[in-house]
N, C-alpha and C positions, 0 to 999 in steps of 0.2 A: 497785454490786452489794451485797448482803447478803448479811453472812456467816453462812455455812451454821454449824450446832453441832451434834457429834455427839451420838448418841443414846445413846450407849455410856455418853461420859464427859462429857459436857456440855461439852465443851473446843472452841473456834473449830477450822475446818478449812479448812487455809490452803492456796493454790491449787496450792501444787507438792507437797500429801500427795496420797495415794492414798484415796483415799475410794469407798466405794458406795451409792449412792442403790435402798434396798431401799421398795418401797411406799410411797416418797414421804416416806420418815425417808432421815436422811444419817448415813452412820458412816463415822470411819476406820476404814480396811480392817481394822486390828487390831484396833479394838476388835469389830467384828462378826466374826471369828474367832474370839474368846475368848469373847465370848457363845454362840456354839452356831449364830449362825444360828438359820434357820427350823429348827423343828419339821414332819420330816412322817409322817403314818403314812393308808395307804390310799389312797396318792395326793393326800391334801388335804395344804394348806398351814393350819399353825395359829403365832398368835402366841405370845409370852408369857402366862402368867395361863392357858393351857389347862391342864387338867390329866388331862383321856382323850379317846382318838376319839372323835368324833359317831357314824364309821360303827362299828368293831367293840367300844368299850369300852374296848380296852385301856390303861394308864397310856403318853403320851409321854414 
C-alpha cells in the first residue's frame, strides 16, 4: 500500500492516525482543522488561492 502524505504538513500518515480524505487530498485531521477547512460562501465550495465569491463578490 502507499503511503498516503498530508497536505497540511507533508508528513506520512500512518494507519492508526485519524486522517480525512477531502477531494481526493489526505490530511491528518489536525492539520485540516488548523487550516480552516473549506472555504464556503453562497452555498459553493471554494479552495485555497480564492479570494471573493463568484456568486455575490464578497471577500471569503
Amino acid at each position: 500500500m502507499a503511503t498516503l502524505l498530508c497536505e497540511g504538513c507533508e508528513e506520512p500518515i500512518e494507519t492508526d492516525d485519524s486522517h480525512i480524505d477531502f477531494n481526493g487530498e489526505d490530511w491528518h485531521e489536525a492539520c485540516f482543522e488548523v487550516s480552516g477547512g473549506a472555504t464556503y460562501c453562497c452555498g459553493m465550495m471554494y479552495d485555497d488561492g480564492e479570494a471573493t465569491c463568484l456568486s455575490c463578490g464578497e471577500p471569503l
